[in-house]
N, C-alpha and C positions, 0 to 999 in steps of 0.2 A: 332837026330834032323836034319831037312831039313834045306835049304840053305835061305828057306822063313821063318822059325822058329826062325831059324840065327838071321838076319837082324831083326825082329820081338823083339825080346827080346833085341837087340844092341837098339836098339831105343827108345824102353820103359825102359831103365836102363839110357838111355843119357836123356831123357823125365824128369824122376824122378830125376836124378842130377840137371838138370838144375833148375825144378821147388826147390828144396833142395835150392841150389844157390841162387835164388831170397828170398826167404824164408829168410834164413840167409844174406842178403844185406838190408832189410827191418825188423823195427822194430816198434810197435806201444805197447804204457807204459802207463798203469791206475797209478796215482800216486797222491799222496794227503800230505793233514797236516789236524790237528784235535788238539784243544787246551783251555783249559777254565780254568781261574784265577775266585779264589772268591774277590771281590772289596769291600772297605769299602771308601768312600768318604766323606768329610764334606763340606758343604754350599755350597748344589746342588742348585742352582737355578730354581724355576720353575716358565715362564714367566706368567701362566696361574693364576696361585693362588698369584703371587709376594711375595714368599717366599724361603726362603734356608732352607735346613733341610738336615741332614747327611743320606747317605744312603747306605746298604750292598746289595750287589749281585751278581750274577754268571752270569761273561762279559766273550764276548771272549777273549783271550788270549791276552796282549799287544805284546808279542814278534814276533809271529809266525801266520798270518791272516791264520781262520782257508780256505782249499779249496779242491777242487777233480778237477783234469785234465786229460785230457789226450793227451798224443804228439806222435808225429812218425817221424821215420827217413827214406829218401830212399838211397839208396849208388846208383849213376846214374851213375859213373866209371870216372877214371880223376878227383879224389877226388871233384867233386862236390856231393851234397845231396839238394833230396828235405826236408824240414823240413816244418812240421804244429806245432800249439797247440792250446787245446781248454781249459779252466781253469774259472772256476765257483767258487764267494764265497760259504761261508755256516756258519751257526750261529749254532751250537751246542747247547747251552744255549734252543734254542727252537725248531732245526730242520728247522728254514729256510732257505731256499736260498741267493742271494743276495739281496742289498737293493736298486736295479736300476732296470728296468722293462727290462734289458738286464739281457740271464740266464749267458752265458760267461761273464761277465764282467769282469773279471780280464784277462782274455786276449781271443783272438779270430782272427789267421793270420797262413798265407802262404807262405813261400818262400826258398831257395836259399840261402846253406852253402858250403865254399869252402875256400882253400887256403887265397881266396881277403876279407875273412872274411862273412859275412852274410847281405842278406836284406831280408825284411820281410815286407808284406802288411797285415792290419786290423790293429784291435783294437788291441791297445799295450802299455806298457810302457816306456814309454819315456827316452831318453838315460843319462839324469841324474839319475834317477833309479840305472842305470848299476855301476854305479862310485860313485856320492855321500856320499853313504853311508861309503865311507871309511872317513870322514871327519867331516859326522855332524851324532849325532843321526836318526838311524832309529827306527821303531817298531813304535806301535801304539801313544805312546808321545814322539810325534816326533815338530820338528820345522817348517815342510812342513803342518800342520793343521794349523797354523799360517794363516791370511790373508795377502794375498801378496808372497807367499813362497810355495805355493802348488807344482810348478814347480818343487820342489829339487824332488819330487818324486810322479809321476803321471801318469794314460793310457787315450789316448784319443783316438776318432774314427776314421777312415779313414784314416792311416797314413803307411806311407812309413818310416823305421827302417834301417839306415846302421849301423853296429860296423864293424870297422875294426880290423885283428885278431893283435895281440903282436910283433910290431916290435922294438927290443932291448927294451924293457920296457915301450914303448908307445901306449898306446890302446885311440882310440875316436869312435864317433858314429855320426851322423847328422841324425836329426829327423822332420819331415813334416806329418802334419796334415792339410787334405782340410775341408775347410768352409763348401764347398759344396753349398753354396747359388745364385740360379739363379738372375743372371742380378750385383752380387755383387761380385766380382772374389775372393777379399780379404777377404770378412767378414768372420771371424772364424775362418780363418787361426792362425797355430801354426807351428815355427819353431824352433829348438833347438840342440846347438851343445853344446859335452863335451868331453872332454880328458883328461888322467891322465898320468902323467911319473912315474915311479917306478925304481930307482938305487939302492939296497942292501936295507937297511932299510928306507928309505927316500923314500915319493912319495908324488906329487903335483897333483892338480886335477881344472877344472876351465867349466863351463858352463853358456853359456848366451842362453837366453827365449824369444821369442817373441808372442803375441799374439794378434789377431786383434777383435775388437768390435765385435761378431756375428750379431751385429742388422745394424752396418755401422751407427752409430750416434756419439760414444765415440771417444778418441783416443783408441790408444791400450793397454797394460801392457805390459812390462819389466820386467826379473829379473836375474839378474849376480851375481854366487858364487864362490868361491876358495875353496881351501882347504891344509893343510899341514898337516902331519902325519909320524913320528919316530917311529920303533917298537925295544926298548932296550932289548926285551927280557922280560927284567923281569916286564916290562911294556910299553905299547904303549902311543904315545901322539897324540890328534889330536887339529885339529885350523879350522873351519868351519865358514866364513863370508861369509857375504849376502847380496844385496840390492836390491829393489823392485820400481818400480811406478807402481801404480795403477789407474787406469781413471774408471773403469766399474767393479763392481762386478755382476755375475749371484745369485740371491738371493736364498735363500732356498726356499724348496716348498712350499706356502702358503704366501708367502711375493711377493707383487703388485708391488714393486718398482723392476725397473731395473739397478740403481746407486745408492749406497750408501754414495758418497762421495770419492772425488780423494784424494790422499795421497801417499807418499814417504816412506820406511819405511830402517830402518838397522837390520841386526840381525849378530850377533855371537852364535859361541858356544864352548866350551872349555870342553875336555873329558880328560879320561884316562880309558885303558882297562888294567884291572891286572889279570892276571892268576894264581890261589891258586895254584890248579894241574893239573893234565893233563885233569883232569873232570869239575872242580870249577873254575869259575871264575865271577869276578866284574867290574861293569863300571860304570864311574861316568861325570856327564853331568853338565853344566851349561849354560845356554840358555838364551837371552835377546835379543827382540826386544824393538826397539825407532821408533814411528812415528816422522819427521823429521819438525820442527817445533814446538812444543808442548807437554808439559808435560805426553803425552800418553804412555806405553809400561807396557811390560809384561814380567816378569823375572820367570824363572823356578829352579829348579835343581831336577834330577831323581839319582837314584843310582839303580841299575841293579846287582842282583846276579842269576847264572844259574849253577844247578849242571846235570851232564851229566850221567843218569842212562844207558846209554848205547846209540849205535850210529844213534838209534831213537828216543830216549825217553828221554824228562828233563826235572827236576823241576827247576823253577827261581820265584823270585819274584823280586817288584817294590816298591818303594818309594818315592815319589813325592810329593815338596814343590811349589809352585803359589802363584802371586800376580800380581795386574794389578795397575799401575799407572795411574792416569791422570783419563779420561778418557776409558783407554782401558777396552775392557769386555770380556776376553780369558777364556773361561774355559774349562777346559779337559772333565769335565763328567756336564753336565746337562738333565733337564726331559723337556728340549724344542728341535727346529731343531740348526742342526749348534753345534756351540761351544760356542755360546754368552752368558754368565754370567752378571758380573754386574761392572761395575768400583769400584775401589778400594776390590773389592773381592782377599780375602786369599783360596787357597785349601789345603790341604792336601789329599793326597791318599796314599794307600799301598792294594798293591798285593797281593797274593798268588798263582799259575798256575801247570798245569801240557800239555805238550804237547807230541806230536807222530807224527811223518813220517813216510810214506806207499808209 
């Protein structure tokens, strides 16, 4: 081999390295969940006929929203990374998509992971999201369906994501969402900060919510949570409270009003997680909201069992007691928009599920 042959082949081997290199520094991941419980429900409301009547059927999964995303990582050196994701619901039950005229809607952004922790621009879940959930019920009955309380766990548009990475046991986030509204700088605006400490089995957690009229006519809403939580081992305790002002509800589709009425509201919630085995385990919830002033609110308890057929796949099911005070009209499952029920309405539901991770 010549000296031009040489050189030739030295370079198309440092060529293919490098291209190798880049290759392996870069990584983009198809990944999902897929999930459907059979549901039996009593005194479904329907606003259209004004009647309750009990009813069976194949919902998506309360624990695990089913979805397909896809994310990537770039390794840019000096431990920074570019980081995307793009992550779309999906309804199993029928094959459709999500239920927003957005196809990502469960997330959709851009940015910038490193040592100083991460930020991220687009459509995202807000940094109660990240923490909360150690303190009050998540999954689909949850306390965030709640009016007033959405905040414990939600994505909104146009928003700027900081988490800061784990320093001695303390991790936060600050969270900004723009209006976007010309000539109104504020309107729509969302801002939201959250932190949690963690020392051995003990961790505390605390987020306050702001958010401004979109229309620039209302005041704004409010909402401030805590959290405490002990993991004994042989069971965990959690302690999840809540308070909200409300000035402006956005109505469901099909409803003309833009205000439904201002109101204060409290919630609590009181758990425990027990682990049968290293596969089984149980968790038991109780949850109460008080409008502040008025005989209104809505008191729950759920009980949660998940058994773990391997480290995709599990069966759990649900059991769920409701009732509404006062005035309140909360209901978990109805054949209208929203959650709106009837005052003084009792529910019962129970589960059955089977889910999968890809």
């Amino acid at each position: 081999m010549n000296t031009l042959s040489r050189l030739s082949a030295t370079a198309a081997a440092s060529l293919l390295g490098l291209i190798g290199s880049a290759q392996a520094q870069s990584s983009v991941t198809i990944y999902g969940a897929i999930g459907l419980d059979v549901l039996s429900a009593s005194k479904v409301y329907n606003p259209a006929l004004g009647t309750t009547k009990s009813v069976a059927k194949i919902e998506d999964n309360a624990i695990v929203n089913s979805r397909i995303g896809v994310k990537g990582v770039e390794d840019l050196g000096g431990g920074l990374k570019a980081v995307f994701d793009l992550e779309s619901t999906i309804h199993p039950d029928t094959g459709s998509s999500g239920n927003s005229s957005a196809f990502w809607n469960r997330g959709a952004y851009v940015g910038l992971a490193g040592d100083f922790g991460s930020i991220k621009l687009g459509h995202q879940w807000n940094v109660a999201d990240d923490y909360m959930g150690n303190y009050f019920v998540f999954g689909f009955y949850s306390p965030f369906l709640m009016s007033g309380f959405g905040a414990l766990s939600d994505y909104y548009d146009n928003a700027i994501k900081y988490n800061s990475p784990n320093w001695g046991g303390f991790e936060g986030g600050l969270y900004y969402s723009a209006g976007e509204k010309a000539g109104m700088k504020s309107a729509g605006q969302k801002v939201q900060g959250a932190a949690t400490y963690t020392v051995g089995m003990f961790s505390i957690g605390l987020t306050a919510f702001s958010e401004k009229d979109p229309f620039g006519v209302y005041k704004g809403n409010t909402m401030y949570a805590g959290g405490l939580s002990y993991d004994f081992g042989v069971l965990k305790t959690r302690l999840g409270l809540a308070s909200s002002e409300v000035n402006y509800l956005i109505p469901p589709p099909g409803t003309a009003s833009t205000n439904v009425g201002a109101f204060k509201a409290k919630l609590f919630d009181v758990g425990l997680d027990v682990p049968i085995t290293a596969a089984a385990a149980v968790s038991v919830d109780y949850v109460k909201k008080d409008v502040d002033k008025s005989a209104d609110g809505t008191g729950y308890t759920r009980v949660r069992a998940s058994y773990a057929l391997s480290k995709r796949t599990s069966l759990n099911a649900n059991l769920i007691f409701s009732r509404n005070m006062g005035n309140a009209d909360f209901a978990f499952v109805t054949e209208g928009n929203g959650f709106a029920g009837l005052p003084g309405q009792k529910q019962t539901l129970v589960t059955a599920g089977i889910t999968h991770s890809f």
